[in-house]
N, C-alpha and C positions, 0 to 999 in steps of 0.2 A: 104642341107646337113649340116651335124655340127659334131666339133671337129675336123675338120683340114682331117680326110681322106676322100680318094677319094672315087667313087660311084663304082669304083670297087674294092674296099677294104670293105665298106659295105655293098653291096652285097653278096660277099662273105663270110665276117662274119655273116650276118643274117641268110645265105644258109645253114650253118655248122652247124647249130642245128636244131635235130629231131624235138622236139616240133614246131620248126618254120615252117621249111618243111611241119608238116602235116598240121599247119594251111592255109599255101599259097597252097596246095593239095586241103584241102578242099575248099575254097575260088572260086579255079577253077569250081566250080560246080555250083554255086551258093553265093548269098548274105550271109551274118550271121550275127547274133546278138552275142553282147559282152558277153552273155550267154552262147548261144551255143560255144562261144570259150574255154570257160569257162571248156567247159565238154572235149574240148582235149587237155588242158593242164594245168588245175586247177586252179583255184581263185585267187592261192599270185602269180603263177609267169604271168599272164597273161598279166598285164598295161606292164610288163617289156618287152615279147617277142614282143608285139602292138607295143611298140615304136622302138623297132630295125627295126623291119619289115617298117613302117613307116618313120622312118628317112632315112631307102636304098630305100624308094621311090616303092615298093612294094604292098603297099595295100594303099588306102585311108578310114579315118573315118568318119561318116557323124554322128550324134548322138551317139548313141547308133550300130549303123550298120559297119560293116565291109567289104571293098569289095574290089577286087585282084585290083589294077591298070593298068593303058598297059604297063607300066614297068613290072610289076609280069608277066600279058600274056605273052610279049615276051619272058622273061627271060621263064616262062616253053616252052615254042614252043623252043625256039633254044635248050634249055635241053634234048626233046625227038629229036631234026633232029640231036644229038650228039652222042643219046643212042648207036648207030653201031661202032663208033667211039671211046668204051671206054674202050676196052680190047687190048691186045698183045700176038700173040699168043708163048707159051710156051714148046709145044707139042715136041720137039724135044730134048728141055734139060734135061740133067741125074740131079739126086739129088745128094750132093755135100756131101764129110766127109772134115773137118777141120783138118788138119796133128799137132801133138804135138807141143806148144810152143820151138822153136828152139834158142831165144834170148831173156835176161829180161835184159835191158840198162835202165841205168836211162834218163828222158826224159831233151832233151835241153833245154824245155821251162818252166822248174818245176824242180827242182834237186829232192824232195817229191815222184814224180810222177817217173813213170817207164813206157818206149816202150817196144814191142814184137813186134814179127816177125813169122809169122806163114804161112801156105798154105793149101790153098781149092784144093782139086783134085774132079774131074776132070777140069782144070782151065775152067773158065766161059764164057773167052774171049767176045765176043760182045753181049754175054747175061747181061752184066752186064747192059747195056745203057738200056735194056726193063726194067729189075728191079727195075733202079732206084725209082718210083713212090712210092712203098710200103714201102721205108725209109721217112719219113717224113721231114726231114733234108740231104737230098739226093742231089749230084751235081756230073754229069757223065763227063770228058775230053775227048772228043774225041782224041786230041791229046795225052796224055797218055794212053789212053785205061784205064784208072781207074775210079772208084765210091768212093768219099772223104763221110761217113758218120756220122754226130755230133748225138751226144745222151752224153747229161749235159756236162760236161768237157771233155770227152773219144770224141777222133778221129781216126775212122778207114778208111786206106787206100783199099781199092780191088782192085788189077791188074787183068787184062786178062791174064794175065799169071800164076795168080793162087797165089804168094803173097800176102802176108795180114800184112799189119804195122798198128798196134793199139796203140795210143801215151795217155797218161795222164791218164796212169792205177793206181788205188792203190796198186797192188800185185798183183803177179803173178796168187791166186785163183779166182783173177775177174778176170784179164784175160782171165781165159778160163771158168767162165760161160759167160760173154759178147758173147767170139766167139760158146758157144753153144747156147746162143739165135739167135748169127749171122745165124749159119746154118740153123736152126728151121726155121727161119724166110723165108730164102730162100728154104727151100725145101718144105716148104707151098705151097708158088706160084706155083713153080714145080710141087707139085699131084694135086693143081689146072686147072695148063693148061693156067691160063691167070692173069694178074698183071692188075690195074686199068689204063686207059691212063694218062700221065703225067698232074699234075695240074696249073691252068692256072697262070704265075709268078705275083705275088703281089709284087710292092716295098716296105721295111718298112722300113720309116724312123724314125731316134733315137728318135724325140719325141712323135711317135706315143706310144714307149714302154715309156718314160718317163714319159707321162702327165698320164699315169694311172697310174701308183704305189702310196703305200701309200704316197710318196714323205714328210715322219713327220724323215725321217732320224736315226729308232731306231738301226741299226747296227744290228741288229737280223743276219742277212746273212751273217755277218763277214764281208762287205766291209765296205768302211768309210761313207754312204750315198747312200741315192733312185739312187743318177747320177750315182756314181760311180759302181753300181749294175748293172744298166741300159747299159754301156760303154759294162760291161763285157758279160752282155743276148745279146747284139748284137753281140760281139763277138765270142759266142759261147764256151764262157769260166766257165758260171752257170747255173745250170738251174731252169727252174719260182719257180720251189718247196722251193729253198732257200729262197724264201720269203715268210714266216711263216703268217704273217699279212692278205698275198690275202685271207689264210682261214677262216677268221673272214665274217659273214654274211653281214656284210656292206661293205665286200667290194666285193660282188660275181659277181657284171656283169662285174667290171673291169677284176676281174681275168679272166673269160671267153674271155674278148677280148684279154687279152694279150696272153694266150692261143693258143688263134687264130694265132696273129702274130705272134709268136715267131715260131712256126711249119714253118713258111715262111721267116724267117731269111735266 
């Protein structure tokens, strides 16, 4: 393995993109040549998805030849004896309306920034803990009965009781498109019936985000530096996009892993 994560960090990272998946799909079937890879996911990015998939220990190369590993077999066998186990059922919760902004306080943690204070009816109570999955940045308390959800600097609270504290608002009109994607989002699941099962926890540690960035220090992001950027992407204080730089072509497979991690902060 190489670059300091674990194999269940690269794994998962490999797992998380489509192209890779259909390669390790097809793979299962049969041998292939670097050719036929060629044809389902195109010439330039092919050496690059070959080597993730490779470095998680997933496929091995032999010339020209490509072929699944018994790391890849097991990994799809345990995937299918999982498939039953990947839903939550839904079936019984109402869809939700979001009650009018009741408070706009400015935020402790930001004088800049502004909390609200709003409420979901009908409250959600211990539907929130199936939920949790479909926020990306999602973390349920059992003992609170709440879902804490980060998305870039914005932090929203959900009680079981049907409050909602949204901290590190710009104004009061994000505010409430936030909390109308908040509902969207949750009444999806809702006329769906089922939420994906909770995903498996990845630890990240701070240099896993640090050794990728461009780490040349251009303040483009308004912090003082890649570290002090970094400090704050673990903290859930910015989010990747502030760093202008990942979008530049040389630096695309970094960006995709930090991508990755940072969903798992």
């Amino acid at each position: 393995m190489s670059g300091g994560m674990s194999e269940t960090k690269l794994v998962n990272f490999a797992m998380a993109n489509k192209a890779r998946r259909k390669i390790i799909n097809c793979l299962a079937d049969s041998d292939r040549d670097i050719e036929e890879i060629e044809g389902i996911v195109g010439e330039k990015t092919v050496d690059f998805h070959l080597k993730i998939l490779h470095e998680a220990g997933l496929i091995e190369l032999e010339d020209k030849i490509v072929k699944i590993s018994e790391h890849g077999k097991n990994f799809l066998k345990g995937g299918k004896e999982k498939g039953t186990e990947e839903t939550k059922d839904l079936s019984q919760a109402k869809p939700v309306e979001i009650a009018e902004v009741r408070q706009l306080l400015p935020c402790i943690a930001d004088s800049t920034k502004f909390r609200i204070v709003a409420n979901i009816s009908p409250p959600l109570g211990r539907v929130l803990k199936i939920l949790k999955p479909i926020f990306p940045r999602g973390n349920y308390s059992d003992i609170k009965s709440s879902l804490i959800i980060q998305k870039g600097e914005i932090i929203t609270t959900i009680y079981g009781s049907g409050k909602v504290v949204m901290r590190m608002v710009g104004s009061e009109a994000e505010a409430k498109k936030e909390l109308e994607i908040l509902k969207e989002t949750i009444n999806e699941a809702i006329r769906k019936g089922v939420v994906p099962a909770p995903r498996e926890k990845i630890r990240v540690e701070f240099m896993d985000i640090y050794k990728h960035l461009p780490r040349i220090n251009c303040r483009q992001c308004g912090e003082q530096g890649c570290y002090s950027f970094a400090i704050r992407l673990m903290a859930g204080q910015v989010s990747l996009d502030r760093c202008t730089l990942l979008k530049e072509p040389e630096y695309a497979a970094s960006q995709e892993r930090l991508q990755f991690l940072s969903e798992h902060i």
